[in-house]
C-alpha positions in Angstrom: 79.6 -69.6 -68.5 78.4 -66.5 -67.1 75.7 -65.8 -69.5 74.3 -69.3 -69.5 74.1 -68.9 -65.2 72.5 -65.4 -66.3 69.7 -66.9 -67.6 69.5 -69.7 -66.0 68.9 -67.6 -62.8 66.4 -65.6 -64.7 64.3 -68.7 -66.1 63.8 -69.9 -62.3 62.2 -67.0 -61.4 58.1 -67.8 -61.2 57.1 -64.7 -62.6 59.5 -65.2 -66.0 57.6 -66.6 -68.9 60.8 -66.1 -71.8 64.0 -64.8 -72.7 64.8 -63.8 -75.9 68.7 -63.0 -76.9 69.4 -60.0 -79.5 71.6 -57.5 -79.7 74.8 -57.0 -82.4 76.7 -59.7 -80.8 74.4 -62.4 -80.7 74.7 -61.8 -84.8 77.7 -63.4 -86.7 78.6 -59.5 -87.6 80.0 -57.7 -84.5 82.9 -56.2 -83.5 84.9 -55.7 -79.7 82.2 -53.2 -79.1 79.0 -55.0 -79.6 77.0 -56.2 -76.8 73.8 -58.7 -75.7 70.6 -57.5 -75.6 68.4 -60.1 -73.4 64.6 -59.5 -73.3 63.0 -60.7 -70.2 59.2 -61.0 -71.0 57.9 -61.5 -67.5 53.9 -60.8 -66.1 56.1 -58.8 -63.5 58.9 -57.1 -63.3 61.2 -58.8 -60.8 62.1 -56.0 -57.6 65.2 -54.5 -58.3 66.7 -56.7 -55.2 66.3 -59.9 -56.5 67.5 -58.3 -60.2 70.8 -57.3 -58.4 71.5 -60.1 -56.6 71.3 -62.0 -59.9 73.3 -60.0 -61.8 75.9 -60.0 -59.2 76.6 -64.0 -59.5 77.8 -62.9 -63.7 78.3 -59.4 -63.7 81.6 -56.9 -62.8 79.9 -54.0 -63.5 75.6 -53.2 -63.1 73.5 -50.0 -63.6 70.1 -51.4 -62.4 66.8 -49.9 -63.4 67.9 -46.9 -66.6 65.2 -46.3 -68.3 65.8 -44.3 -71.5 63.7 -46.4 -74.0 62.4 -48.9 -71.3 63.2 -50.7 -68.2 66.7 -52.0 -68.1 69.5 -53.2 -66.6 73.0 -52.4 -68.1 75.8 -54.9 -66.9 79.6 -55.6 -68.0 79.9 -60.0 -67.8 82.7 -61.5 -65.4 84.4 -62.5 -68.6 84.0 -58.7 -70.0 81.3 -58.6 -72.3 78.1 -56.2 -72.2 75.1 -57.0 -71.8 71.6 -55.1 -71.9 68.9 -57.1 -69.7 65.8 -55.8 -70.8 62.3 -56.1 -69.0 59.0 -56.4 -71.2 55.4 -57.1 -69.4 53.8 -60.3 -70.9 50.6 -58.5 -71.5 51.4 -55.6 -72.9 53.8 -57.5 -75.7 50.5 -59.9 -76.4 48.4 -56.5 -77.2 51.2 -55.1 -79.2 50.8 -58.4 -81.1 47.2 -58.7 -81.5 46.9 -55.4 -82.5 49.1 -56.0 -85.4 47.6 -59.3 -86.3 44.1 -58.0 -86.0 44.9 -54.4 -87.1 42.2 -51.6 -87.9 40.1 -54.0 -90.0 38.9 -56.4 -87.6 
């Protein structure tokens, strides 16, 4: 319930082109510990405001905005379980692609 609202909240916003789910739990092996990962890929980054009031709807518990690999916000569900809500720029995901597609040799 909470996570479907999540990202239905998410997919409304203009500037949102996808959401990918990962993380240990969305696996069929995980344990009490394991949490969501969800991967925004957006052409912007939504402002931290409109991020919070989001995650307030779903989530008990947010840290908006760490950013020890990249730009993310940590949040505990209403119902308990973690989730990582990461935010990745369209364009620079479609470079990372094409430069693996078309590597050195093209």
């Amino acid at each position: 319930m909470y996570f479907d609202s999540l990202c239905a909240a998410f997919a409304r916003l203009p500037q949102v082109e996808a959401l990918a789910l990962g993380g240990s739990r969305a696996g069929e092996q995980y344990d009490e510990k394991s949490d969501y990962d969800l991967y925004v890929y957006c052409t912007e980054v939504p402002q931290e405001t409109v991020r919070r009031q989001i995650l307030a709807e779903s989530c008990s518990y947010m840290e908006l905005g760490n950013r020890f690999w990249e730009l993310e916000d940590d949040c505990v569900l209403r119902n308990g379980l973690p989730i990582d809500i990461l935010y990745r720029s369209l364009s620079d995901f479609t470079r990372v692609v094409a430069s693996v597609v078309e590597g050195p040799w093209a």
